[in-house]
C-alpha positions as CSV (number, residue, x, y, z in Angstrom):
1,X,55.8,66.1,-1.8
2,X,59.2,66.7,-0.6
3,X,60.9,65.9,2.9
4,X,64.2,68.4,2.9
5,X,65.1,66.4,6.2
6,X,66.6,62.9,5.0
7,X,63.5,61.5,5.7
8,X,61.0,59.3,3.2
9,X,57.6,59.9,2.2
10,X,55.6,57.0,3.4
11,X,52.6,56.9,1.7
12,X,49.6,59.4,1.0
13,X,46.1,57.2,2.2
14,X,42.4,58.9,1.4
15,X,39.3,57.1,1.9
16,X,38.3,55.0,-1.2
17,X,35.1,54.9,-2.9
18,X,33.1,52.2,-4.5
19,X,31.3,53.1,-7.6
20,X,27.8,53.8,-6.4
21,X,26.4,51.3,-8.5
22,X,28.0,48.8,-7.1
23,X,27.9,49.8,-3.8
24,X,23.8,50.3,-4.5
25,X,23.5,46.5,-5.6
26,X,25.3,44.7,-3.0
27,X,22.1,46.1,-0.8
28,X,19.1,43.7,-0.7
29,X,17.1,46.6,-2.4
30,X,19.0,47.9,-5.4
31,X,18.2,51.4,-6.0
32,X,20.6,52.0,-8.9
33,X,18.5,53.7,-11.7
34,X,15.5,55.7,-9.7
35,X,13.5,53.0,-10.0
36,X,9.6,53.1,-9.1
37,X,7.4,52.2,-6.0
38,X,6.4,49.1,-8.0
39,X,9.9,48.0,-9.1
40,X,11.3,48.3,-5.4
41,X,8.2,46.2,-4.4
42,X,8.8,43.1,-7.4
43,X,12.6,43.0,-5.9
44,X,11.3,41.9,-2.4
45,X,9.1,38.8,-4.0
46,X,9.1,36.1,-0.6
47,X,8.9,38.7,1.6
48,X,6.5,39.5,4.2
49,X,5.0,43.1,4.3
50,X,2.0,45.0,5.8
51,X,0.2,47.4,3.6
52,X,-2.0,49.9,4.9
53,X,-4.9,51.4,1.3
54,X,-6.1,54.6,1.4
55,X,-9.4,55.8,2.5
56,X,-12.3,54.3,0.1
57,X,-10.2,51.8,-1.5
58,X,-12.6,49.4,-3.4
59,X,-13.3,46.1,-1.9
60,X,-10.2,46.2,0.4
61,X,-9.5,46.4,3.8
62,X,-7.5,49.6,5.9
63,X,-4.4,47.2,6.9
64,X,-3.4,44.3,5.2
65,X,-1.1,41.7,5.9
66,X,0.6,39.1,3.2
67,X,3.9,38.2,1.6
68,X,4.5,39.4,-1.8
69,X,4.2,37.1,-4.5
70,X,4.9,39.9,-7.7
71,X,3.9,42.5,-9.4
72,X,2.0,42.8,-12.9
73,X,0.5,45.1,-15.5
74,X,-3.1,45.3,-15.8
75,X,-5.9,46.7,-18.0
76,X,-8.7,48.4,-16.1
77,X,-11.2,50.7,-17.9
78,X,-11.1,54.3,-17.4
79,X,-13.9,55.6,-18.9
80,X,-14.3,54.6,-22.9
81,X,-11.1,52.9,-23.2
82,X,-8.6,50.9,-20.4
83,X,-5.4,52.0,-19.3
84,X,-2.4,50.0,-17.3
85,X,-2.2,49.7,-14.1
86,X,0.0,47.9,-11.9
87,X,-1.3,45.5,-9.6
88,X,0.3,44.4,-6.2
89,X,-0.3,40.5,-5.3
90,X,-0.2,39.2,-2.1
91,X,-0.8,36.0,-0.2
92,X,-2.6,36.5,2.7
93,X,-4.1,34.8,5.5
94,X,-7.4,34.5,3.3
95,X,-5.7,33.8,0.2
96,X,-4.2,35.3,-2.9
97,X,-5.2,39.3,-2.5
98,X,-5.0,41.5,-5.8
99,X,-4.2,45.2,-4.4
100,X,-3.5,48.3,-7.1
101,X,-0.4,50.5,-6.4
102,X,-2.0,53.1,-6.8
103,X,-4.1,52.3,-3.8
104,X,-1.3,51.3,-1.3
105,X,-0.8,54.7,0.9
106,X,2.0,52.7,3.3
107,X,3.9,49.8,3.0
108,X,6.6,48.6,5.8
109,X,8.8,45.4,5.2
110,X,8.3,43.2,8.9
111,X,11.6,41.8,8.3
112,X,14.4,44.2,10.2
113,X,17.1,42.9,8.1
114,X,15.4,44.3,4.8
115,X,14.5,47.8,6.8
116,X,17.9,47.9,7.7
117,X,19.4,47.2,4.0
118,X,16.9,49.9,2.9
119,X,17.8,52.4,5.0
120,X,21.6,52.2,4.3
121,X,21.0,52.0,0.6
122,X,19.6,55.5,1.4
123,X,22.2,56.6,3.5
124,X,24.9,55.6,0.4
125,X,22.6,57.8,-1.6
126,X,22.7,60.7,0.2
127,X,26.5,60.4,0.7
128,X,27.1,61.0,-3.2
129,X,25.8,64.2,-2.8
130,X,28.8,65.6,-0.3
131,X,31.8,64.6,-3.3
132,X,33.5,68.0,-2.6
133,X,35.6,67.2,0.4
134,X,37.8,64.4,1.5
135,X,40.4,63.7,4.1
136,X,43.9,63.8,2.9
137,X,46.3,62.3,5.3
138,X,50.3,62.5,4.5
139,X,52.7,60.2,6.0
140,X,56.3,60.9,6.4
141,X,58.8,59.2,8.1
142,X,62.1,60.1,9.5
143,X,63.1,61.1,12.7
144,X,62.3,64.6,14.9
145,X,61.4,67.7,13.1
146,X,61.7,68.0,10.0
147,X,61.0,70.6,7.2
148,X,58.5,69.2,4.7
149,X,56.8,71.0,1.2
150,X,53.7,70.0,0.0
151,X,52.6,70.6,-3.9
152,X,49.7,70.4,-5.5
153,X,47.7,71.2,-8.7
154,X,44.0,72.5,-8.8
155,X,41.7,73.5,-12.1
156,X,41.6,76.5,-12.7
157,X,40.2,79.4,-15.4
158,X,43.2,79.9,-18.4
159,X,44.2,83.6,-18.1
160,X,43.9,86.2,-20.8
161,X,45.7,88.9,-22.5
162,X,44.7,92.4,-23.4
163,X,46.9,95.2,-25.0
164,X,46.9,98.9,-25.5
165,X,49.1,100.6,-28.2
166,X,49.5,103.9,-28.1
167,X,51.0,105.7,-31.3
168,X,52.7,109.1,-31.3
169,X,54.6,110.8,-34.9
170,X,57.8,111.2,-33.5
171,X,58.1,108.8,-30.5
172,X,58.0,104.5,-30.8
173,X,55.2,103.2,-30.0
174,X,53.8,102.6,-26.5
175,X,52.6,98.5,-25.4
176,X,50.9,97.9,-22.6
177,X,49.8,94.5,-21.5
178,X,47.4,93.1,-19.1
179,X,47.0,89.8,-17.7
180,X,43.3,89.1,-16.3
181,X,43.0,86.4,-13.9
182,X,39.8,85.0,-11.9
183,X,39.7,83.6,-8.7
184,X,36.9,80.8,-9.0
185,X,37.4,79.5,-5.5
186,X,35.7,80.0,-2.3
187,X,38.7,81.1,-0.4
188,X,40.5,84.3,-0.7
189,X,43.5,85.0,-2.2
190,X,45.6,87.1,0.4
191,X,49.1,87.9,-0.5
192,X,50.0,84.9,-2.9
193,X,52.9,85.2,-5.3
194,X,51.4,84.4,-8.3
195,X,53.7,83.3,-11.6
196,X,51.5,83.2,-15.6
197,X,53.1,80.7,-17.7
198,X,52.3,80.8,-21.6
199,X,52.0,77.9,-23.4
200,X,49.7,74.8,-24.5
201,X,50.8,71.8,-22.3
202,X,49.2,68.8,-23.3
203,X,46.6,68.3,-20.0
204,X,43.5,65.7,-19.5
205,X,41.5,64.2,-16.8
206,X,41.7,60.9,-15.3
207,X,39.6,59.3,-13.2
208,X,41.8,57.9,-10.6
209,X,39.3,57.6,-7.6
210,X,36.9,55.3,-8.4
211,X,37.4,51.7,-7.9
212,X,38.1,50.1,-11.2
213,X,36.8,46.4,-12.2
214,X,37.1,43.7,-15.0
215,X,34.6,41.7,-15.7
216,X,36.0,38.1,-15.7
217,X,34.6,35.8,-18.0
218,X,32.9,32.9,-17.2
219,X,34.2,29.1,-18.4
220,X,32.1,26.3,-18.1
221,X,34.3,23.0,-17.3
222,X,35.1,21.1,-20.1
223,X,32.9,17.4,-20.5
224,X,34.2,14.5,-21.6
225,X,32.1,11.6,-22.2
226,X,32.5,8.3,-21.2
227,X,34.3,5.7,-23.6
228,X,32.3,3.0,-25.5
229,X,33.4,-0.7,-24.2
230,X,36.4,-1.6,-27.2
231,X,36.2,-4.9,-28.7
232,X,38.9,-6.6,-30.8
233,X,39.2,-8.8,-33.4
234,X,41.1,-12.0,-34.2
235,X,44.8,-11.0,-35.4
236,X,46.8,-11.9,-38.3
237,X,49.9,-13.0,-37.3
238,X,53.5,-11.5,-38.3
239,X,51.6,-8.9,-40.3
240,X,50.2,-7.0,-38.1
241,X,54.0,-6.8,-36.3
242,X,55.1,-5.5,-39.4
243,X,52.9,-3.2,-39.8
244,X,53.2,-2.0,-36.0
245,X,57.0,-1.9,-36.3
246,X,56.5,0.0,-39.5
247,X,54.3,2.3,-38.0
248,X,56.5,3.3,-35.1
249,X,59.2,4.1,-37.7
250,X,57.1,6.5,-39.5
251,X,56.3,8.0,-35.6
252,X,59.9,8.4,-35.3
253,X,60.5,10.2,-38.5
254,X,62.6,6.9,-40.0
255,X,62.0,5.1,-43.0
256,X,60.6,8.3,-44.7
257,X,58.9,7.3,-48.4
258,X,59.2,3.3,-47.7
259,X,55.7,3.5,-45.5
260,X,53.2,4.0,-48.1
261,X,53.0,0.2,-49.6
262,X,52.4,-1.1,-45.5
263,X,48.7,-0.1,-45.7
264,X,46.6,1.2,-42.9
265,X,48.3,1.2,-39.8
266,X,47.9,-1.1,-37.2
267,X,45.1,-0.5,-34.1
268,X,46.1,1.0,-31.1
269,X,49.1,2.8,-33.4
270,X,49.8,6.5,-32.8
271,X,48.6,8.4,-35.6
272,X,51.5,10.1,-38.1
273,X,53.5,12.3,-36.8
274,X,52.1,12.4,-32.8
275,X,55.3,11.5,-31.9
276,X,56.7,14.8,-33.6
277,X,53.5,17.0,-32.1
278,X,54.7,15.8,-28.5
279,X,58.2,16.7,-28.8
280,X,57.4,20.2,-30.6
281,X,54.8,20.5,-27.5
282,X,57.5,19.5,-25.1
283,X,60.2,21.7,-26.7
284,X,57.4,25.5,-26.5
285,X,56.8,24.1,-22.8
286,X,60.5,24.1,-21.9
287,X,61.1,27.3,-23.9
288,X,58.3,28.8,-21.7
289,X,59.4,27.6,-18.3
290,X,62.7,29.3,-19.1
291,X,60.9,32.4,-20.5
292,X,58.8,32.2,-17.1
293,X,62.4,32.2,-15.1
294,X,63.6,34.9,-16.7
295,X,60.3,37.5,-16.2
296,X,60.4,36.3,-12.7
297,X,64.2,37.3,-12.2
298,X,63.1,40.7,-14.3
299,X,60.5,41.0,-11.2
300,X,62.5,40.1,-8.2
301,X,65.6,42.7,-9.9
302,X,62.7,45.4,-10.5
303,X,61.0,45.1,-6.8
304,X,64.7,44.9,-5.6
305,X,65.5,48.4,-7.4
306,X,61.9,50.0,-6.5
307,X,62.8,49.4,-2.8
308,X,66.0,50.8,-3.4
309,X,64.6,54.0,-4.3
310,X,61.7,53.9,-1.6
311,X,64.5,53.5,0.9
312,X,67.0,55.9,0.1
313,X,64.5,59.4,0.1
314,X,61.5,60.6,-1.2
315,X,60.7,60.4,-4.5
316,X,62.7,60.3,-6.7
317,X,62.6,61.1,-10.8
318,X,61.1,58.2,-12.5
319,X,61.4,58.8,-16.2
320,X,63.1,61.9,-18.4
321,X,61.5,63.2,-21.2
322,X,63.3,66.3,-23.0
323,X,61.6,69.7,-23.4
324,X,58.0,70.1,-25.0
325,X,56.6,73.4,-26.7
326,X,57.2,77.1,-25.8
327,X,56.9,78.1,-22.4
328,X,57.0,81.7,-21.3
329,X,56.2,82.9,-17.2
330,X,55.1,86.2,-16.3
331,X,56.3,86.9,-12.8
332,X,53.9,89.0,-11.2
333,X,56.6,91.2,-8.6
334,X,54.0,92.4,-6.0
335,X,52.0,89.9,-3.9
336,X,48.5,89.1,-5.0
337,X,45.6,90.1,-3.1
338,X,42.0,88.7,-4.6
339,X,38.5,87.8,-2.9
340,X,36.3,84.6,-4.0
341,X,34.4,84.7,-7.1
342,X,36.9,87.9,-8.1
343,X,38.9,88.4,-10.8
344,X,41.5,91.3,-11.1
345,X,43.9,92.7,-14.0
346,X,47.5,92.7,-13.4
347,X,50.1,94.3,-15.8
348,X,52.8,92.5,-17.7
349,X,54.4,94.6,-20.0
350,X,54.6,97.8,-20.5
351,X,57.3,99.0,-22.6
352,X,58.0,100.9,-26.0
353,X,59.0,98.7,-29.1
354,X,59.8,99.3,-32.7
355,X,57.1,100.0,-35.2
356,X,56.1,101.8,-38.5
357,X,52.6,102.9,-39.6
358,X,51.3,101.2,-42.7
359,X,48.0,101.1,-44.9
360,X,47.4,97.6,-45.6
361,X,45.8,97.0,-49.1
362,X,43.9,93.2,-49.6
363,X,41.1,93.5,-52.2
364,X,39.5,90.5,-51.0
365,X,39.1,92.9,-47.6
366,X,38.1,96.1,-48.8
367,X,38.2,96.7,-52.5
368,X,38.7,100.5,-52.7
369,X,40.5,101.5,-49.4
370,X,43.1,100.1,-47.5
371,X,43.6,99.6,-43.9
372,X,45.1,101.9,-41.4
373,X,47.9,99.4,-39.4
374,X,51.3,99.1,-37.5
375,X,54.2,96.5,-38.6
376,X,55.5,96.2,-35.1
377,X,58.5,94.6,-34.1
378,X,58.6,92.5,-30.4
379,X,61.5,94.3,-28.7
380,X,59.4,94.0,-25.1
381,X,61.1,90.9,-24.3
382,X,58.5,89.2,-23.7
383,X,56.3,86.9,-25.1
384,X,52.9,88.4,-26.0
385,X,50.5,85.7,-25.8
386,X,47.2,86.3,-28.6
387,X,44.4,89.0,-27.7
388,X,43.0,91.9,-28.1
389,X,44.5,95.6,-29.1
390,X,43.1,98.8,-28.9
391,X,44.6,101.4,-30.2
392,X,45.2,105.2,-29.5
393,X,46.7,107.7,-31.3
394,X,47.9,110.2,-28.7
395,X,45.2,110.2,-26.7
396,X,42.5,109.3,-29.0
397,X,41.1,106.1,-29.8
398,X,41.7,105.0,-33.1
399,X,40.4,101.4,-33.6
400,X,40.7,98.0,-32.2
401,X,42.6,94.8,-33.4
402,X,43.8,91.2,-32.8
403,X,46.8,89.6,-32.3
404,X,47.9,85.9,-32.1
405,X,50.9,85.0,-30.3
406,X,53.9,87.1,-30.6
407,X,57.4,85.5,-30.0
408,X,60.7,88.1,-28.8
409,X,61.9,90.2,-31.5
410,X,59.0,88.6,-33.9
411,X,57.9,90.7,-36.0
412,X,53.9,91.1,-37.1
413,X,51.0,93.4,-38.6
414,X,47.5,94.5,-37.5
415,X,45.4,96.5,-38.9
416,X,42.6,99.0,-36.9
417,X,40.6,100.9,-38.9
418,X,40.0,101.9,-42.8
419,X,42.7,104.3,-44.7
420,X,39.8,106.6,-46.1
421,X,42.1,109.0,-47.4
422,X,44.0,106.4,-49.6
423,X,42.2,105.1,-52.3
424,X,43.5,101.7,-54.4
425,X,42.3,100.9,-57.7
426,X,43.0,97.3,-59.1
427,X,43.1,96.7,-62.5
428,X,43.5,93.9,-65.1
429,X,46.6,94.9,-67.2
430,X,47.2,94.1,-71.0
431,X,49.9,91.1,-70.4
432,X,46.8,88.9,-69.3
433,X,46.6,86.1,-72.3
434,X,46.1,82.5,-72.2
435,X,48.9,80.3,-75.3
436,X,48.0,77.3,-76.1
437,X,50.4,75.6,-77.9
438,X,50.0,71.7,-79.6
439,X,52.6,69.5,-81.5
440,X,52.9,66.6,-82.8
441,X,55.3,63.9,-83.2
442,X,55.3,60.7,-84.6
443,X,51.7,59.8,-84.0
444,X,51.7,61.5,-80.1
445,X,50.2,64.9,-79.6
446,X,51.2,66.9,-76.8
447,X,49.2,70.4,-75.9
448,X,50.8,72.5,-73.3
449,X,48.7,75.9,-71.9
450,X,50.4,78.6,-70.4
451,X,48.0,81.6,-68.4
452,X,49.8,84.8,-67.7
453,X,48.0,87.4,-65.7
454,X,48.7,90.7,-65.2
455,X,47.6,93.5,-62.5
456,X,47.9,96.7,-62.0
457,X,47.3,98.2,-58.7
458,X,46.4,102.8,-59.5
459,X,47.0,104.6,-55.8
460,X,45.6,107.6,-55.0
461,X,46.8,109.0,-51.5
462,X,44.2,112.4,-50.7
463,X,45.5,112.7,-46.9
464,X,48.2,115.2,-45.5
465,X,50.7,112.6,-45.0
466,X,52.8,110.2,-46.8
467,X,51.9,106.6,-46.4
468,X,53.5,103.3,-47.1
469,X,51.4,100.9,-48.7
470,X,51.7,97.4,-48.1
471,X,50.2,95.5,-51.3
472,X,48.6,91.8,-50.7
473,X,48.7,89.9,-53.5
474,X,47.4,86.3,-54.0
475,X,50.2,83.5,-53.6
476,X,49.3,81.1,-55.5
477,X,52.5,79.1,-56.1
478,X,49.6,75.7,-55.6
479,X,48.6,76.5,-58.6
480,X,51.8,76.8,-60.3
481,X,52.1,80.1,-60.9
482,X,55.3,82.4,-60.3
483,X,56.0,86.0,-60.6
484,X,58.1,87.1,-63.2
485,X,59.1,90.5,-64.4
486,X,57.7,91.9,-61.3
487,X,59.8,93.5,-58.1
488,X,60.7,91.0,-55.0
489,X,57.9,91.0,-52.4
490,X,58.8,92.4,-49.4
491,X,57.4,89.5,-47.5
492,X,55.8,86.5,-48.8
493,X,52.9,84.2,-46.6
494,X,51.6,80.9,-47.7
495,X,48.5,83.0,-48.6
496,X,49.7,86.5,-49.9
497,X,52.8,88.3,-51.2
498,X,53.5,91.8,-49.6
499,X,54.9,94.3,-51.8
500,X,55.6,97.9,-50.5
501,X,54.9,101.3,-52.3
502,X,55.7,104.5,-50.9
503,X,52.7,107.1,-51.9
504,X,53.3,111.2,-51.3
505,X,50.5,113.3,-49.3
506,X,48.1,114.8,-52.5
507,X,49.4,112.0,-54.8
């Protein structure tokens, strides 16, 4: 919300809600949980109700007339064995009346008050089914006319990628991108600007509506029983003022290691260190009152500075936090135009960039071809967000592939179909040996093992064209082992190394 006419916003009210549960509870008859004709019945026990059985009812009348007393379970035979039933009783004007539930065809409460409480426990009910909608109602203040914008954020679908490349011999090749977006509401979209932002903000659901409670826990007051009646004893003498005296030394913290030969201490005394205890006490209370002070100037200085802030405009920034992931927005340069329950692809890029055609050799992928692919560079300037490619060469399809996400001037391979005209033979070479070697010295023996492996890759290109291959071999520096005596990899992953061999057509 923002009020561009030195006004304030005032506050944004909507009507609350009360969990349902708790609404449904505060009612005389708690309907929370579905529960059954016979459990609605047991929670009116006391109350007076008239009962009308159905037609042929054993050993009852049409209409009855009684105050429930409860409900129970009982067995009644149904054929070779029993089965439960549940089994109304009522006190009527004759007495204590046994009816089955599944007998009763009507039952009406007499009091009003319970009607009443039953029918606006339904009424709640059915008002949990209309949650779309609720009123909204902004407040601004300020004075006349005043320009005012209103923001807001809604769920929606995320919105997807899909590219074509189109590969010529002596031209770059050709990206187009599409953005596919879905209009999930019931209204229509009719000339929006619309803006596609790439990224993974960190987003989650709160749920800020509903009433929230604590449960409190319940004390029970503290009892203290009565004292017994004291009795005393005879004295003796200066003695026992000795050892009093003594005692209230020891109570002060003086005389320290000259009140052990004074014996017991005398009754009604304070015990050893209490004294201490009530200053320690006395000292944390003081420190606490002060501690209290202090929060409640922090309070009165923060409520001073909040309505500062409410005073002075709208709302202002409360907290800065500096920037968080990769963010890239598509503007879309043309209004939008989209029905309900529609979606629609719009294009994003379309624009040549930098590439070389490759074969891509991986033998845990295919062991005797290698791939047909691009090594593409991201000279769009844009950021190509992960999805699908499909591939034409001139104006023939030529395969389908996957990207993930593409940063500017990034630079990244797919592959689209198999090389069948380029044929890859790995072999084990002769430098493949495992040395063990062991010595020993003075009583210690030390063995040390050293694997080298060797592999040979034979290429066999049977097309009309030259092709670069691109080699993948298996990094696996985890396991300690290097290259050596071997070219520099073009490119090295955590997974592979990419080395690159230029094969003539027929070769």
């Amino acid at each position: 919300l923002e009020d561009f006419g030195k006004g304030r916003i005032a506050a944004v009210s909507y009507d609350s809600r009360e969990p349902i549960s708790r609404t449904l509870s505060s009612f005389a008859v708690n309907l929370n949980g579905q529960p059954s004709f016979a459990q609605i019945v047991a929670q009116m026990r006391g109350e007076r109700i008239e009962v009308v059985t159905t037609p042929g009812a054993a050993n009852q009348p049409g209409k009855l007339s009684g105050v429930i007393v409860g409900v129970e379970t009982q067995k009644v035979p149904a054929g070779t064995t029993t089965v439960d039933a549940q089994v109304l009783n009522m006190w009527c004007a004759e007495g204590l009346r046994a009816v089955k539930m599944s007998e009763v065809q009507q039952l009406r409460f007499s009091n009003p008050i319970i009607e009443n409480e039953f029918r606006r426990a339904l009424d709640t009910l059915a008002l949990t089914h209309d949650s779309q909608k609720k009123a909204v109602s902004l407040h601004f203040a300020g004075d006349g006319q005043r320009k005012v914008q209103v923001g807001y954020v809604v769920e929606a679908p995320i919105w997807k990628t899909s590219y074509r490349m189109v590969l010529a011999d002596k031209e770059k090749p050709y990206l187009q991108g599409w953005a596919m977006v879905e209009n999930p509401t019931d209204e229509d979209w009719a000339g929006v600007k619309m803006a596609l932002v790439s990224g993974r903000p960190i987003s989650f659901k709160m749920d800020l509506y509903n009433p929230l409670y604590i449960n409190r826990p319940t004390v029970e007051p503290e009892l203290f029983a009565s004292l017994r009646p004291v009795t005393y004893r005879g004295g003796f003498g200066k003695q026992a003022d000795v050892l009093a005296i003594q005692d209230e030394q020891r109570a002060r913290g003086e005389g320290k290691g000259e009140a052990e030969f004074a014996g017991k201490p005398a009754l009604g005394a304070a015990a050893p260190g209490a004294a201490m205890r009530e200053k320690s006490d006395s000292d944390a209370l003081r420190r606490s009152f002060n501690a209290n002070n202090a929060d409640g100037k922090f309070a009165k200085d923060t409520a001073a500075e909040l309505g500062r802030r409410i005073g002075t405009g709208a709302v202002g920034n409360a907290a800065t936090a500096g920037a968080l992931g990769d963010f890239f927005q598509y503007t879309i340069d043309h209004p939008v135009t989209l029905g309900r329950q529609k979606s629609a692809m719009l294009p994003i890029v379309g624009k040549e960039v930098e590439g070389q055609k490759v074969s891509i050799y991986n033998q845990n992928v295919q062991k005797t071809h290698p791939l047909l692919g691009l090594k593409f560079k991201n000279t769009s300037g844009a950021h190509l967000n992960q999805g699908p490619i499909t591939v034409f060469e001139g104006s023939v399809y030529a395969g389908d592939t996957r990207v993930l996400d593409v940063q500017p001037n990034e630079e990244r391979l797919v592959s689209y179909a198999i090389d069948l005209g380029t044929e890859v033979d790995p072999q084990v070479g002769p430098g493949t040996q495992k040395i063990t070697s062991v010595k020993a010295v003075r009583g210690i023996v030390t063995t040390k093992t050293k694997f080298t492996e060797e592999k040979k890759y034979r290429i066999i290109n049977r097309s009309q064209t030259d092709r670069t291959l691109l080699i993948e071999h298996a990094n696996r520096t985890n396991q300690q082992f290097k290259i050596v005596d071997t070219e520099k990899p073009v490119e090295d992953t955590p997974d592979v190394y990419r080395f690159q061999v230029g094969v003539k057509s027929s070769e």
